[in-house]
C-alpha positions in Angstrom: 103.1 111.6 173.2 102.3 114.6 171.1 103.0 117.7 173.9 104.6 118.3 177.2 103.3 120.7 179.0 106.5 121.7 181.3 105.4 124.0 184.4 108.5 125.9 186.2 107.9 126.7 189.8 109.5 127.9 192.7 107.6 129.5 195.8 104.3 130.5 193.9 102.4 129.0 196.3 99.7 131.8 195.7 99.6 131.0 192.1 100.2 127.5 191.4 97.0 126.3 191.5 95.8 128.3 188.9 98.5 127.6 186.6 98.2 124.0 186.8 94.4 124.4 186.3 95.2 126.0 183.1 97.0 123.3 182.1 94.4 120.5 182.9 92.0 122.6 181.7 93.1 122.0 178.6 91.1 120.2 175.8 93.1 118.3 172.5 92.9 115.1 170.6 96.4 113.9 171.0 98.0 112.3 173.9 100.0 115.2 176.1 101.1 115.3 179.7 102.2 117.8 182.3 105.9 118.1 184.3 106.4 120.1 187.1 110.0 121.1 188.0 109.5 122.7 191.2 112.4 124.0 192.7 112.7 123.4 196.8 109.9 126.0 197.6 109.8 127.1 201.1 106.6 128.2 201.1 104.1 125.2 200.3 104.3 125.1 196.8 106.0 121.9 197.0 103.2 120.5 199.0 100.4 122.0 196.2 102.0 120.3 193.3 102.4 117.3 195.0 99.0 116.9 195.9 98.0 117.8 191.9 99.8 115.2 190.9 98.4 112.6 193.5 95.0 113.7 192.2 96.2 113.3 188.7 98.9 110.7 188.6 98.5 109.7 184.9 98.9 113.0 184.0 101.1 115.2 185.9 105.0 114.2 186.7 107.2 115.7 189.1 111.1 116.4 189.3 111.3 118.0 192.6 115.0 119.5 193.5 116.9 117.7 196.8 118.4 121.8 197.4 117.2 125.0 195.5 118.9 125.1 192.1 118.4 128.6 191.3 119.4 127.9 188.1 118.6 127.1 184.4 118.7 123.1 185.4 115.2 123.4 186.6 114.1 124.5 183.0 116.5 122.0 181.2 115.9 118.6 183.6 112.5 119.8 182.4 112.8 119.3 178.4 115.4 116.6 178.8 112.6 114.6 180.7 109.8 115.4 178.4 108.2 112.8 176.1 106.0 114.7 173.9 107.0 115.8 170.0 106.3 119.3 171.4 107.0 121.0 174.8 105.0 124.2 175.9 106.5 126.1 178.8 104.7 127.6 181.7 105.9 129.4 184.6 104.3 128.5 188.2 103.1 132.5 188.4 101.7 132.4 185.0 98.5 130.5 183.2 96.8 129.7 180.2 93.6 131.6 179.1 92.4 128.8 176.2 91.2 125.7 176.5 92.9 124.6 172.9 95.8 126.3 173.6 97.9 123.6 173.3 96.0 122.2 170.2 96.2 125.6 168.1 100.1 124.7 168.6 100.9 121.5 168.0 98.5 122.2 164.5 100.3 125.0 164.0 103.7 123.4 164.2 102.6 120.3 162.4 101.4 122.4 159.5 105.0 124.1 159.5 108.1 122.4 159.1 109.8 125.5 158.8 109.3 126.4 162.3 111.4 125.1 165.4 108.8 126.6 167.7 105.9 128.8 167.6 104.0 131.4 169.9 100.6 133.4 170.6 100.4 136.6 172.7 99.8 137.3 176.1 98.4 139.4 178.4 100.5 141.4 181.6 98.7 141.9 184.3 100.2 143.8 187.5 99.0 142.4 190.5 99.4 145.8 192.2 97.3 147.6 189.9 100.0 150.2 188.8 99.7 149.6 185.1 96.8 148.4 183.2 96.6 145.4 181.8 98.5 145.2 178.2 100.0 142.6 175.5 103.4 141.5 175.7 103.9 141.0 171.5 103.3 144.7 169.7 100.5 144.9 167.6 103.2 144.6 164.0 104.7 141.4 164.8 105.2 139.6 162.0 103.6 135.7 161.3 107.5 134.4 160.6 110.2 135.9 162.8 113.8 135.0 162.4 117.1 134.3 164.2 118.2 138.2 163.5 115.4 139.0 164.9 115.0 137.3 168.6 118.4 138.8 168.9 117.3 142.3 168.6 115.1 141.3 171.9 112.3 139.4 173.1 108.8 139.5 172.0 107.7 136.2 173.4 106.0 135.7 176.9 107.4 132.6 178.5 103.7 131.4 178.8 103.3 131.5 175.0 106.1 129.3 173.5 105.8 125.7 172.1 109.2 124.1 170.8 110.1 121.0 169.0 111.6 119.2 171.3 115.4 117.5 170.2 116.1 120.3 168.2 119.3 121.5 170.0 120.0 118.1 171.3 120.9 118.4 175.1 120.7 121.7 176.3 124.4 123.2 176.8 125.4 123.0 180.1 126.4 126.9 180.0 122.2 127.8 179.4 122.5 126.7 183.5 124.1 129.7 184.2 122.2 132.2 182.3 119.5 132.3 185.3 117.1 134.2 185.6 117.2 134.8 182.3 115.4 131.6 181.3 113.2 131.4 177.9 115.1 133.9 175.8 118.0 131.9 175.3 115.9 128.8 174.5 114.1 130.8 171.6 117.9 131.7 170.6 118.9 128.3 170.1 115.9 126.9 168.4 115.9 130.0 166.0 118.9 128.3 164.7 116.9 125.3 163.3 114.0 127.2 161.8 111.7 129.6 162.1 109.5 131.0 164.5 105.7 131.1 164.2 103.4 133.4 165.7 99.7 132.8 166.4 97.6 136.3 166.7 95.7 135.1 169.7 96.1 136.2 173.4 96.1 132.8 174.8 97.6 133.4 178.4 98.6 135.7 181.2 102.0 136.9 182.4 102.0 137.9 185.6 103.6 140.9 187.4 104.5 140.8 190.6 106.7 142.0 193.8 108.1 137.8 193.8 108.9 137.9 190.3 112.6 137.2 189.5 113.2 140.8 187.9 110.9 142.7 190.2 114.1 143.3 192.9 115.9 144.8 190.2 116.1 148.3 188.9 116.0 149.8 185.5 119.9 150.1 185.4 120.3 146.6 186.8 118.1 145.2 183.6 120.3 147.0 181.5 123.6 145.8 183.1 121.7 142.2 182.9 120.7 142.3 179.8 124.0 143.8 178.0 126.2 140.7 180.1 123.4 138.7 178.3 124.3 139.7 174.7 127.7 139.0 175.4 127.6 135.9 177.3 125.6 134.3 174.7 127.9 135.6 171.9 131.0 133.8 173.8 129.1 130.7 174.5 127.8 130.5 171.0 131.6 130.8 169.6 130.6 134.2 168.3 129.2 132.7 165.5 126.3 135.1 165.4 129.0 138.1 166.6 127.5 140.8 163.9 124.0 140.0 164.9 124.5 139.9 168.7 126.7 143.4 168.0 124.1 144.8 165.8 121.4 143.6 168.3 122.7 145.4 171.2 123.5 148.5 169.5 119.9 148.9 168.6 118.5 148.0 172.2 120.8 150.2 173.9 120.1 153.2 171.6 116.5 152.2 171.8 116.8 152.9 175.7 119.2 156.2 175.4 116.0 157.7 173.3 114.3 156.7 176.3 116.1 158.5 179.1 116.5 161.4 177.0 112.5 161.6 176.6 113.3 161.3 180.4 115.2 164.0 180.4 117.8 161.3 182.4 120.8 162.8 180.3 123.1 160.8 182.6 122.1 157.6 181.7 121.2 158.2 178.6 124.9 158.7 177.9 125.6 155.3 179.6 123.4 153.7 176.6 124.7 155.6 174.2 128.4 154.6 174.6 127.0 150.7 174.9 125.0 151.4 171.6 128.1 152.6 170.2 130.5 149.3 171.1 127.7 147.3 169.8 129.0 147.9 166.0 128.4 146.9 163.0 125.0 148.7 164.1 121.7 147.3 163.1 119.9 148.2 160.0 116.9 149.8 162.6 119.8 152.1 163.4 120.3 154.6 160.9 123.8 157.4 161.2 120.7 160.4 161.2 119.1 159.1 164.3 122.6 158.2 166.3 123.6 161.9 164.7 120.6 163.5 166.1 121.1 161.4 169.9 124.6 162.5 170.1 123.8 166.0 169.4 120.8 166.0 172.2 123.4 164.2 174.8 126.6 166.2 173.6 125.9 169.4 172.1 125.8 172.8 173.0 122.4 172.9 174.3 123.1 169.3 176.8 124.1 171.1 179.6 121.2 173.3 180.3 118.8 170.4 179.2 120.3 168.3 182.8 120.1 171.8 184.4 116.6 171.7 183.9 115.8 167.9 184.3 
């Protein structure tokens, strides 16, 4: 088996369809297969899959959940069940735009050792029609990324990624508890085997939406989420990356400080700029001029009328 395709789902009964369509849409010269780890849905999504896969019973699998998991354990049952060289992740509100999507992959990765996974771009659409549609990986991404650099965030859309499956061995029971955050983790620990391919090719569609696991939360929350994040992994990982991880969040969280000044959101720019500032050794993005210049804009003599006027 060259590639599972391994669909995450839980109450996208609005969506499902699509996504799986994507996925046996697709068109390659190599055995692959599809799982679905579907998650207790309550509202009929259970019911979908499981008629896709009585339709398509040589090519679609199913690990449905006795109780809802909310957890990582539907994304690892998922990889520890998969058979194929290569597993391709999709989430049960996303799909897949190109027929040889998974082909242009498994090539890819065949044709690089060096990589422990690889990735394409993708579009975000809102559903609500707030935003226009617009590409989760920025135009500069570079064709090899590295382990230093998935720390300093994530620029892969869960839709997008292809791993070599085995890498990591089992997944670590802590990557359970990391829920919601699901795929950037994954790309952590394979970034330790190797690098990380990119494919310039919008290939599939995240999508926005008012069920999504981050919709509920705010801005703040995000931050909060993502900060634990940095230094939940660093613990469970023995803190062997610590001056990456460090360097990693000091960049983000200055990165978001800019943000809320442009906001003229002095308050929580602050909050940023003390997390940016615990984050030390700071990362080579972040230069002593630019955290100079921030602390001047949130602290000096001009601060106070600037929140005055905000």
């Amino acid at each position: 088996m060259k590639v599972s395709a391994l669909v995450v789902t839980y109450n996208h009964a609005r969506f499902i369809a699509q996504a799986l369509d994507s996925v046996l849409m697709q068109e390659a010269p190599f055995p692959w297969e599809i799982l679905v780890s579907e998650d207790a849905s309550t509202d009929g999504t259970r019911e979908i899959v499981v008629e896709y896969q009585r339709r398509h019973p040589g090519r679609i699998r199913l690990l449905l959940s006795e109780r809802n998991l909310r957890s990582n354990r539907v994304v690892a049952r998922g990889f520890e069940a998969a058979r194929g060289e290569y597993v391709a992740l999709l989430d049960g509100d996303d799909y897949w735009t190109a027929r040889d999507k998974l082909a242009k992959q498994a090539v890819f990765l065949d044709a690089h050792p060096e990589c422990a996974m690889c990735f394409h771009n993708a579009t975000v659409v809102h559903e609500d029609g707030s935003r226009p549609p617009w590409n989760w990986t920025p135009p500069q991404q570079k064709p090899l990324a590295t382990l230093e650099d998935i720390w300093l965030g994530n620029f892969i859309a869960t839709c997008s990624s292809m791993f070599r499956r085995g890498l990591c061995g089992p997944l670590p029971a802590w990557y359970d508890a990391l829920f919601p955050i699901t795929d950037w983790p994954l790309h952590i620990l394979h970034a330790e085997h190797g690098a990380i391919g990119y494919l310039n090719e919008v290939m599939g569609v995240y999508r926005y939406h008012a069920g999504g696991l981050y919709s509920p939360f705010t801005e703040e929350e995000k931050l909060a989420q993502t900060r634990q994040f940095y230094e939940t992994m660093n613990r469970n990982l023995g803190h062997r990356h610590d001056a990456l991880v460090r360097a990693a969040m000091s960049n983000y969280f200055v990165e978001w400080a800019e943000e809320y000044c442009a906001r003229g959101r002095l308050a929580q720019a602050r909050a940023c700029f003390r997390t940016a500032l615990g984050g030390k050794p700071l990362s080579r993005q972040v230069s002593l001029g630019r955290l100079w210049k921030l602390g001047w804009t949130l602290y000096g003599p001009g601060a106070a009328l600037r929140q005055k006027h905000a």
